[in-house]
PDBQT receptor file of N, H, CA, C and O in Angstrom, charges set to zero:
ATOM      1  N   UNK A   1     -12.737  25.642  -9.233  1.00  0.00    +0.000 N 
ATOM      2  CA  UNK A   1     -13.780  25.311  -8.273  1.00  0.00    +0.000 C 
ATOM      3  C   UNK A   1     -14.263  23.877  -8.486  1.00  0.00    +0.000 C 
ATOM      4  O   UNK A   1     -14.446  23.065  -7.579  1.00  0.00    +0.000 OA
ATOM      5  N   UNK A   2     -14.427  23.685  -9.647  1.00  0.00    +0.000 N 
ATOM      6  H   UNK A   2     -14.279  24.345 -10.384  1.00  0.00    +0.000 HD
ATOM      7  CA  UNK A   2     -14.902  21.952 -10.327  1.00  0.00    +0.000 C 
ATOM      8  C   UNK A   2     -13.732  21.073  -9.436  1.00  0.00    +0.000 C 
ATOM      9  O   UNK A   2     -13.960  20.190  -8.609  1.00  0.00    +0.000 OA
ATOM     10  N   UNK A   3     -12.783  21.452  -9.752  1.00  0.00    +0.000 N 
ATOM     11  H   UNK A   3     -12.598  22.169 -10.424  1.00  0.00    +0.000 HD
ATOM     12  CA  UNK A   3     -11.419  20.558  -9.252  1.00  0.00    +0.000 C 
ATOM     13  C   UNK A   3     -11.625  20.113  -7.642  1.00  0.00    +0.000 C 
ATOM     14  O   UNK A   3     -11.555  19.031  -7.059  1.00  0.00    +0.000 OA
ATOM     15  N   UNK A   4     -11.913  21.477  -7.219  1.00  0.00    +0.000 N 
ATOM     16  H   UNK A   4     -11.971  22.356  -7.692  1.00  0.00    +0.000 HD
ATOM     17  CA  UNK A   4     -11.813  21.412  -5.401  1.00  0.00    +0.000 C 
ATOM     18  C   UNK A   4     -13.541  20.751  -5.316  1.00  0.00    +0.000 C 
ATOM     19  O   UNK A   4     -13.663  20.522  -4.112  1.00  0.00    +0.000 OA
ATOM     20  N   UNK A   5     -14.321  20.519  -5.716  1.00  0.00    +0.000 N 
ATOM     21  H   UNK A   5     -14.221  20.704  -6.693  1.00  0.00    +0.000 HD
ATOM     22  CA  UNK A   5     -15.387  20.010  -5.840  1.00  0.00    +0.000 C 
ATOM     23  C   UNK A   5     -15.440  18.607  -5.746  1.00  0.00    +0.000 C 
ATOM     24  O   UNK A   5     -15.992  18.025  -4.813  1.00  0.00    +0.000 OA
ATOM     25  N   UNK A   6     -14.781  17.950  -6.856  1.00  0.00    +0.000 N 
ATOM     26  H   UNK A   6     -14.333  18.423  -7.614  1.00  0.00    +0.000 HD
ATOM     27  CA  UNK A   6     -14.531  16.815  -7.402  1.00  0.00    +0.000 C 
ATOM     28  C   UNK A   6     -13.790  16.081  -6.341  1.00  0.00    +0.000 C 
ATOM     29  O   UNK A   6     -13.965  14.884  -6.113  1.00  0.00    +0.000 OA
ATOM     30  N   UNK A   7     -13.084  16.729  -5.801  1.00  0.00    +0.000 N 
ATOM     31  H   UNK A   7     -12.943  17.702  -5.986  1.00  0.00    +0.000 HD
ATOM     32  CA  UNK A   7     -11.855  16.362  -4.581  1.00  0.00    +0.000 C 
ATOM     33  C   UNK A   7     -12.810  16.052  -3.565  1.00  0.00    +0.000 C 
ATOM     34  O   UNK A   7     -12.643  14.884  -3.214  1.00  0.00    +0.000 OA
ATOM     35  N   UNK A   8     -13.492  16.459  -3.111  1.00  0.00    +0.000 N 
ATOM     36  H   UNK A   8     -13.627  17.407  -3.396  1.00  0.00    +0.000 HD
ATOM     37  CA  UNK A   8     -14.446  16.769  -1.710  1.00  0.00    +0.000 C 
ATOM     38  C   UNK A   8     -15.509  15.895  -2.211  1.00  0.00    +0.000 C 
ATOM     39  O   UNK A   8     -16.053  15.417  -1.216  1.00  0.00    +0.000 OA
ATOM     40  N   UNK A   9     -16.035  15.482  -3.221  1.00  0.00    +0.000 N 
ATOM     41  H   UNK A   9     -15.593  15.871  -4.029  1.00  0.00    +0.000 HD
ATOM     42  CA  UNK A   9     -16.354  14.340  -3.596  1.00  0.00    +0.000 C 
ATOM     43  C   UNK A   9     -15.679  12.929  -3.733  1.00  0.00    +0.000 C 
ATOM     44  O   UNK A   9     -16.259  11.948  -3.269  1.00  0.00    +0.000 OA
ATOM     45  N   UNK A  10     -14.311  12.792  -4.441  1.00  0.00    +0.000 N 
ATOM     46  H   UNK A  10     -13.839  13.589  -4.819  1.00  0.00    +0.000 HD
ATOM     47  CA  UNK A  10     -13.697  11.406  -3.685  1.00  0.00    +0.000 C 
ATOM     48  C   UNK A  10     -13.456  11.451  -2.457  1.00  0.00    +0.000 C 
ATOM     49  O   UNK A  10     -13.434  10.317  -1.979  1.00  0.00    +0.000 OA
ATOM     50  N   UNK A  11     -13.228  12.409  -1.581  1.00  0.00    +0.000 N 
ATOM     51  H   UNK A  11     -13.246  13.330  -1.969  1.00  0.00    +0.000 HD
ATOM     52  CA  UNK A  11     -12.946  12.304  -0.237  1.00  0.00    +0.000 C 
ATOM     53  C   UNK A  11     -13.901  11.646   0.331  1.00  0.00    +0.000 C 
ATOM     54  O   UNK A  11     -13.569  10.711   1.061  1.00  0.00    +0.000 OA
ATOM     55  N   UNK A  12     -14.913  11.860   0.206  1.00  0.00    +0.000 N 
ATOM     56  H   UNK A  12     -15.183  12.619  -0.387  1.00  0.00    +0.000 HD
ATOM     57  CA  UNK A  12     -16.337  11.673   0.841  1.00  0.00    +0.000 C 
ATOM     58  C   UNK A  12     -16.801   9.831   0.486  1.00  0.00    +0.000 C 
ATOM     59  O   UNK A  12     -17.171   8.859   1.143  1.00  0.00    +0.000 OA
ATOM     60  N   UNK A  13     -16.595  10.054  -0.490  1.00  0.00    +0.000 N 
ATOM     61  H   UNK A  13     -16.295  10.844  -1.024  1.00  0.00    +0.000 HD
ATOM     62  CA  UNK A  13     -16.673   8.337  -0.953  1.00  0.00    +0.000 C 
ATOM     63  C   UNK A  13     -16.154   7.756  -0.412  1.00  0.00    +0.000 C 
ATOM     64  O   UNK A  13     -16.688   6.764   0.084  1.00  0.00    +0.000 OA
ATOM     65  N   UNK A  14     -14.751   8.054  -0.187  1.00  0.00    +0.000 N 
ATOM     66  H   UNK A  14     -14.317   8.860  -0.590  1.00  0.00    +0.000 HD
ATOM     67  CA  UNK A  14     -13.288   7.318   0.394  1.00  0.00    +0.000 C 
ATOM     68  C   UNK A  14     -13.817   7.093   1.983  1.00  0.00    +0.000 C 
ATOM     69  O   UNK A  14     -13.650   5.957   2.429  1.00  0.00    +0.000 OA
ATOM     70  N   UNK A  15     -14.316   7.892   2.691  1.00  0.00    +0.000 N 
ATOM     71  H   UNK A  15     -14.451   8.815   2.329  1.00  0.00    +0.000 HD
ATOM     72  CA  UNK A  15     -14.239   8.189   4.161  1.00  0.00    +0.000 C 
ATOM     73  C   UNK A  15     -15.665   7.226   4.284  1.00  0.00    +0.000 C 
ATOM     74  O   UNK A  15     -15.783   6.269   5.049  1.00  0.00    +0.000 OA
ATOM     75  N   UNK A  16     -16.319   7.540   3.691  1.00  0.00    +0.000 N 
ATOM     76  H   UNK A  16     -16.223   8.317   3.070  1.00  0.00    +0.000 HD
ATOM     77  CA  UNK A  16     -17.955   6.504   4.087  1.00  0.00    +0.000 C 
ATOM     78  C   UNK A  16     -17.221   5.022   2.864  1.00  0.00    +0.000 C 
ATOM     79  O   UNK A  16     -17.584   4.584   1.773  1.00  0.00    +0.000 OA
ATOM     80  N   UNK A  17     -16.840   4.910   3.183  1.00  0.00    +0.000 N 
ATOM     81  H   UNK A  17     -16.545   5.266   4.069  1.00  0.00    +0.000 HD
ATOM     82  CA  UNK A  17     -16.366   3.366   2.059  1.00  0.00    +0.000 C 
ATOM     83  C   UNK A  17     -17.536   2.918   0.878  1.00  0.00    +0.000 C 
ATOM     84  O   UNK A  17     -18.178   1.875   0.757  1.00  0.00    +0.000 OA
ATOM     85  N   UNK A  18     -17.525   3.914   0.236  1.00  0.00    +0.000 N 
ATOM     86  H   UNK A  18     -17.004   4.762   0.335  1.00  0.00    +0.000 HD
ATOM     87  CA  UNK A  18     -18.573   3.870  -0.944  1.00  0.00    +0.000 C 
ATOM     88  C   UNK A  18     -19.994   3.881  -0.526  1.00  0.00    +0.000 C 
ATOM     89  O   UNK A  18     -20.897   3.806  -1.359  1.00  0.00    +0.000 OA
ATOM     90  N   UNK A  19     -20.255   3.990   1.002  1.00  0.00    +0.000 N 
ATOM     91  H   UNK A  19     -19.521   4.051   1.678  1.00  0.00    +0.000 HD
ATOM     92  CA  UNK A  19     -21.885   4.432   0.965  1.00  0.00    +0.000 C 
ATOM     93  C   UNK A  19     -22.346   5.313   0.687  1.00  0.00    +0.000 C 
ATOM     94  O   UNK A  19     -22.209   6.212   1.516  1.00  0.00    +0.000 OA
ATOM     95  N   UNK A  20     -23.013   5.601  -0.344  1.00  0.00    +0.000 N 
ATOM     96  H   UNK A  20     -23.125   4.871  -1.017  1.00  0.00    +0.000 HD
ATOM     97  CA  UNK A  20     -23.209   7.138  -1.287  1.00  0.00    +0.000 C 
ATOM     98  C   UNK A  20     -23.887   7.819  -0.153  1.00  0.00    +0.000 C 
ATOM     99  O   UNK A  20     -23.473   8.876   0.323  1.00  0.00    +0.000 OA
ATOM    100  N   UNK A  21     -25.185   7.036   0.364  1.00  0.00    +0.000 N 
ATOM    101  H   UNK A  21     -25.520   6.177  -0.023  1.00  0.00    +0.000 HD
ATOM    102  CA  UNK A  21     -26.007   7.921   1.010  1.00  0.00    +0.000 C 
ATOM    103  C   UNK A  21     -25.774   8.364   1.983  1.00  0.00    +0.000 C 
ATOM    104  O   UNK A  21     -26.505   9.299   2.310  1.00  0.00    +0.000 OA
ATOM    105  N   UNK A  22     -24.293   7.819   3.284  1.00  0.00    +0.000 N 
ATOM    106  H   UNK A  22     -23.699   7.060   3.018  1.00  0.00    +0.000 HD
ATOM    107  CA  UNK A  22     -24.059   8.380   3.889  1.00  0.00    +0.000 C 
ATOM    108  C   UNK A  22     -22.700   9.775   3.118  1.00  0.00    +0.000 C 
ATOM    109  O   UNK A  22     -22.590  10.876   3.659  1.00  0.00    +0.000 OA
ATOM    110  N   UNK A  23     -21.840   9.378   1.850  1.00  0.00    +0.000 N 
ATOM    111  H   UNK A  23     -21.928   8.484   1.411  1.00  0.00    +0.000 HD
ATOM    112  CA  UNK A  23     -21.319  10.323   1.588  1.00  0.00    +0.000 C 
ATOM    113  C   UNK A  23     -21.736  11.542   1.505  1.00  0.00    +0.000 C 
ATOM    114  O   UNK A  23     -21.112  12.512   1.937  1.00  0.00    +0.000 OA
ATOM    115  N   UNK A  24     -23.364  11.597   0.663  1.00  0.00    +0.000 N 
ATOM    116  H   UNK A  24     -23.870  10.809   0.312  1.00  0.00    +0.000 HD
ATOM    117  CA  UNK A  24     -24.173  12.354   0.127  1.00  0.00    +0.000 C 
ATOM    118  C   UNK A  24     -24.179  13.349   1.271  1.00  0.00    +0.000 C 
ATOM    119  O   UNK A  24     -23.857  14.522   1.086  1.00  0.00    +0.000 OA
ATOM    120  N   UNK A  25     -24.713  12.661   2.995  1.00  0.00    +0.000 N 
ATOM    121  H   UNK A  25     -24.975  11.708   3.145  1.00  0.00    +0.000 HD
ATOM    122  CA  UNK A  25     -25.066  13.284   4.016  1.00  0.00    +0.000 C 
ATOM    123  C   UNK A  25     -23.416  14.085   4.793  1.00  0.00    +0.000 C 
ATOM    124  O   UNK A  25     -23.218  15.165   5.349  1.00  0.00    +0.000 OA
ATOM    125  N   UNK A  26     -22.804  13.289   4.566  1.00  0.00    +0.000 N 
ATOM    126  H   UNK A  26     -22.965  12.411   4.114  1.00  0.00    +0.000 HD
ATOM    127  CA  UNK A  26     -21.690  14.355   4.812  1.00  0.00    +0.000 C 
ATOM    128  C   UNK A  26     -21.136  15.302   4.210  1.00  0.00    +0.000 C 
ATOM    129  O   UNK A  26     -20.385  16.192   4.609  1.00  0.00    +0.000 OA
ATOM    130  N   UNK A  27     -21.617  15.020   3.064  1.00  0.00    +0.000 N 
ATOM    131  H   UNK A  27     -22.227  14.297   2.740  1.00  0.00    +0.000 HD
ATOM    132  CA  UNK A  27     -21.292  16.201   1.674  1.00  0.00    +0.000 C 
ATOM    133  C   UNK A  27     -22.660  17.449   1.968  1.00  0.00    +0.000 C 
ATOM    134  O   UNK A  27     -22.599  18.571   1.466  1.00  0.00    +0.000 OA
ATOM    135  N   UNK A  28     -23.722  17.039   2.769  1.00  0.00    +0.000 N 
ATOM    136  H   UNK A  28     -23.772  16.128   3.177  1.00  0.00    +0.000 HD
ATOM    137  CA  UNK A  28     -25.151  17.897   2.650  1.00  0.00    +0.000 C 
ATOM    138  C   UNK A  28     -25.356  18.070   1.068  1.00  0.00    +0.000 C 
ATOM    139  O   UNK A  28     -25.198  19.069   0.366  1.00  0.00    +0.000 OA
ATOM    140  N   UNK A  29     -25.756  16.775   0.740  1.00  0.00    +0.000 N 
ATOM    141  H   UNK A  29     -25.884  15.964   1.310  1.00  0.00    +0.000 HD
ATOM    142  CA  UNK A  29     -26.215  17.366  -0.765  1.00  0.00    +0.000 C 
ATOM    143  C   UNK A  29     -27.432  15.818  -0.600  1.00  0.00    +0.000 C 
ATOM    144  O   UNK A  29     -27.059  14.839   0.047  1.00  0.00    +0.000 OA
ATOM    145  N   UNK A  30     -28.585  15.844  -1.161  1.00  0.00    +0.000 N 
ATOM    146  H   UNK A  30     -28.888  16.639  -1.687  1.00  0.00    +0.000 HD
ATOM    147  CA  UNK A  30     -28.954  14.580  -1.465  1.00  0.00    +0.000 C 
ATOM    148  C   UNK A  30     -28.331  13.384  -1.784  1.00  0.00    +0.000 C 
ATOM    149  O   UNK A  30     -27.117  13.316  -1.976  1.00  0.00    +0.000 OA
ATOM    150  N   UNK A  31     -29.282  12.184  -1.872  1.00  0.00    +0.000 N 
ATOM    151  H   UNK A  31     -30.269  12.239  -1.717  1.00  0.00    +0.000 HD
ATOM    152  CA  UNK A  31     -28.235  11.114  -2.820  1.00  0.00    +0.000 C 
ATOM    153  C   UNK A  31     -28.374  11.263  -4.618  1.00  0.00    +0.000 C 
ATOM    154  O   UNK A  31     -27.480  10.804  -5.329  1.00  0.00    +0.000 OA
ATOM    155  N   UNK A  32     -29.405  11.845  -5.121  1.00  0.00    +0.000 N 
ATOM    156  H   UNK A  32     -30.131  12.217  -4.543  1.00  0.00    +0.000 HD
ATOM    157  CA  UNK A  32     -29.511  12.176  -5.867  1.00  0.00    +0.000 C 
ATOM    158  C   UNK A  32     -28.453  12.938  -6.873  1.00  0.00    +0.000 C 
ATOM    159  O   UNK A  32     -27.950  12.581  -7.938  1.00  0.00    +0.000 OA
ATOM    160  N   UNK A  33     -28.307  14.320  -5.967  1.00  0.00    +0.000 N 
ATOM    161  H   UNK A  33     -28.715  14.610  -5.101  1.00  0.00    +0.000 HD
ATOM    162  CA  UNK A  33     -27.219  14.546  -6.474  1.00  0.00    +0.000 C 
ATOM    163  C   UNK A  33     -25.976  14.396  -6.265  1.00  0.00    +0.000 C 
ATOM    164  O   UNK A  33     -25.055  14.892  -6.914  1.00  0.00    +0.000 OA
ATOM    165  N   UNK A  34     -25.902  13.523  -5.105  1.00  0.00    +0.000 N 
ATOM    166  H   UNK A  34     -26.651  13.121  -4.578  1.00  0.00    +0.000 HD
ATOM    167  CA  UNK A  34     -24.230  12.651  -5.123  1.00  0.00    +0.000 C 
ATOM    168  C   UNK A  34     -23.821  12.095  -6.622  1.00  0.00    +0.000 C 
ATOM    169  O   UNK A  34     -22.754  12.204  -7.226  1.00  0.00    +0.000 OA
ATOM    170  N   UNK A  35     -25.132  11.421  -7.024  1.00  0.00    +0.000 N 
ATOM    171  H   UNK A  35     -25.999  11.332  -6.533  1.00  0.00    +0.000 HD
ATOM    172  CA  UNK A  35     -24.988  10.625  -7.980  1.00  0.00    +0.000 C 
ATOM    173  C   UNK A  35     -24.214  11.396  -9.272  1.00  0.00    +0.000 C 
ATOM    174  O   UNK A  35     -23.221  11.253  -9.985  1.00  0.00    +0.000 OA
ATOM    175  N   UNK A  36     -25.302  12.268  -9.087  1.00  0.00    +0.000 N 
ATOM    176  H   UNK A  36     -26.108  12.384  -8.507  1.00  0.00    +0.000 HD
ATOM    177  CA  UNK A  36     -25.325  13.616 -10.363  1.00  0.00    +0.000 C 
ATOM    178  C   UNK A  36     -24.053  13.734 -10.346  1.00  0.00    +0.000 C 
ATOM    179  O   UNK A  36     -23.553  13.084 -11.264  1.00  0.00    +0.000 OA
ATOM    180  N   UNK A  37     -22.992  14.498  -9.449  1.00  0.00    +0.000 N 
ATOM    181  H   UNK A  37     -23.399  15.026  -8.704  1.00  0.00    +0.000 HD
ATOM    182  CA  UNK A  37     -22.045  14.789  -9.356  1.00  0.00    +0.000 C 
ATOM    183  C   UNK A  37     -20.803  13.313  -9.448  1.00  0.00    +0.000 C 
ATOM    184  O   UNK A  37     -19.596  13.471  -9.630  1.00  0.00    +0.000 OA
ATOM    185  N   UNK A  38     -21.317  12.299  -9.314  1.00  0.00    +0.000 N 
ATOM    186  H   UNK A  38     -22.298  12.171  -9.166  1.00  0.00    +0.000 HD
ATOM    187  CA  UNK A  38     -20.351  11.227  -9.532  1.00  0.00    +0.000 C 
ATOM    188  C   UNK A  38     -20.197  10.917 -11.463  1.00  0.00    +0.000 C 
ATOM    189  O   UNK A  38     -19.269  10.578 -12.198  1.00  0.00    +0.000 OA
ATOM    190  N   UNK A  39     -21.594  11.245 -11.659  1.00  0.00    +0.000 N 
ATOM    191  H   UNK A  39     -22.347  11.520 -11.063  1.00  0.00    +0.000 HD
ATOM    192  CA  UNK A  39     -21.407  11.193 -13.162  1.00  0.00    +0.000 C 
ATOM    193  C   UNK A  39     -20.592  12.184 -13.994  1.00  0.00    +0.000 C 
ATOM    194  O   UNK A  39     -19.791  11.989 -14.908  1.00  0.00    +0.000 OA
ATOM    195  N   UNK A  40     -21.218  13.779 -13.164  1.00  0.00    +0.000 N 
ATOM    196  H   UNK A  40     -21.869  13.937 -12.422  1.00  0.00    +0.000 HD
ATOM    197  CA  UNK A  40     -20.853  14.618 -13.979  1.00  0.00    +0.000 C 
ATOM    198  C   UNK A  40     -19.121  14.729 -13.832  1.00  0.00    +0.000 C 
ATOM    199  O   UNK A  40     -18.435  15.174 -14.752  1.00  0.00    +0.000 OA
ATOM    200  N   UNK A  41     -18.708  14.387 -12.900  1.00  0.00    +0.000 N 
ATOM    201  H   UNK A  41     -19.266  14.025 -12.153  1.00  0.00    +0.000 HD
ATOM    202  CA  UNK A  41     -17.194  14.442 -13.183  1.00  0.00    +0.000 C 
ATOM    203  C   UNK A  41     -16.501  13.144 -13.257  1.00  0.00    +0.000 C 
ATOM    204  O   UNK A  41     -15.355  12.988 -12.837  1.00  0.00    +0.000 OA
ATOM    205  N   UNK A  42     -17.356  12.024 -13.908  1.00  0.00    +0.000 N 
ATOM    206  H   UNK A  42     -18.288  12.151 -14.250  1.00  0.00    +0.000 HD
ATOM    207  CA  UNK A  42     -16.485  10.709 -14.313  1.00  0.00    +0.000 C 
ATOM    208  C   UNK A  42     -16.341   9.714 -13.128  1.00  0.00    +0.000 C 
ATOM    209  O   UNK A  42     -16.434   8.515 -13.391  1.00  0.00    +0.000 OA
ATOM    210  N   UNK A  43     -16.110  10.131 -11.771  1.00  0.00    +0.000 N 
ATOM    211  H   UNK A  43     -16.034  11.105 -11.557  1.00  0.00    +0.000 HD
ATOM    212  CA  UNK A  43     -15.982   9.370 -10.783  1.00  0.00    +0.000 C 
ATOM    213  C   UNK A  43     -16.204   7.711 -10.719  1.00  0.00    +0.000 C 
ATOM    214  O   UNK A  43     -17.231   7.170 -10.308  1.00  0.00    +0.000 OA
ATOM    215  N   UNK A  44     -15.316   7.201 -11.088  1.00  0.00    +0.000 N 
ATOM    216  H   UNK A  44     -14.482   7.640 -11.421  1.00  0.00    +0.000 HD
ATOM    217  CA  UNK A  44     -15.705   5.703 -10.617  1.00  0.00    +0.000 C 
ATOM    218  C   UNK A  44     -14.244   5.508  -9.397  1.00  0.00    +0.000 C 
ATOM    219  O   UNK A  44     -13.038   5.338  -9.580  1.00  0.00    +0.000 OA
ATOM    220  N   UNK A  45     -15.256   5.662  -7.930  1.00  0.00    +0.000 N 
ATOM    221  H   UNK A  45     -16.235   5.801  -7.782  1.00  0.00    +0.000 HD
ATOM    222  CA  UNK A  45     -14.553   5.740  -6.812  1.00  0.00    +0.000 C 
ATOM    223  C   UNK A  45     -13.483   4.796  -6.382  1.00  0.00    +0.000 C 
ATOM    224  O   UNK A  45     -12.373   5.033  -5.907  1.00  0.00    +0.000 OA
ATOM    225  N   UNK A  46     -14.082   3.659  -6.661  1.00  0.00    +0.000 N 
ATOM    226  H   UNK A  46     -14.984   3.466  -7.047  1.00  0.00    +0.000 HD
ATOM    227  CA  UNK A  46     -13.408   2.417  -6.659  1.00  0.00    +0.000 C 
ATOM    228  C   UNK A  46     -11.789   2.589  -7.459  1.00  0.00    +0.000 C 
ATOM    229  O   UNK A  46     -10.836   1.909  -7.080  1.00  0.00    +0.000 OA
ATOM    230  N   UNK A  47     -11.698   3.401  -8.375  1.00  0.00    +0.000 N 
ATOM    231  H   UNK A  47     -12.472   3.954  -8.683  1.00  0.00    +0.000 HD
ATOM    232  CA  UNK A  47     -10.430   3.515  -8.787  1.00  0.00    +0.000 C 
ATOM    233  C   UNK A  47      -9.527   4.816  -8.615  1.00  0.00    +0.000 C 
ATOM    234  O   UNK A  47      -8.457   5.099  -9.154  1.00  0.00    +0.000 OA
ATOM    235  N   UNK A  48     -10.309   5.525  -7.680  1.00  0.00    +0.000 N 
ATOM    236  H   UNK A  48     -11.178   5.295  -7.242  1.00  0.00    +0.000 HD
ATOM    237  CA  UNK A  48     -10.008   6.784  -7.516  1.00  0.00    +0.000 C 
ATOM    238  C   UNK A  48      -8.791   6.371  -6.402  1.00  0.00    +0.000 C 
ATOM    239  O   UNK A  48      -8.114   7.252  -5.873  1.00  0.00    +0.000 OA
TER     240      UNK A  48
């Protein structure tokens, strides 16, 4: 589930070209926890 998570999180980055807060809003999660979730699974998008 982490995996398919994590995925749907670079996707989201990828598709809004690193604007978290619109990723965040297409993800329906805050930007807050966009963030949360960029940390908690390592994400540095830019190299994703």
């Amino acid at each position: 589930m982490a995996a398919l998570e994590r995925e749907q999180v670079v996707l989201a980055m990828k598709r809004c070209r690193g604007v978290k807060a619109q990723a965040a809003e297409a993800l329906g999660v805050s930007r807050p926890t966009l963030d949360r979730k960029l940390a908690e699974y390592g994400i540095d998008w830019l190299a994703e």
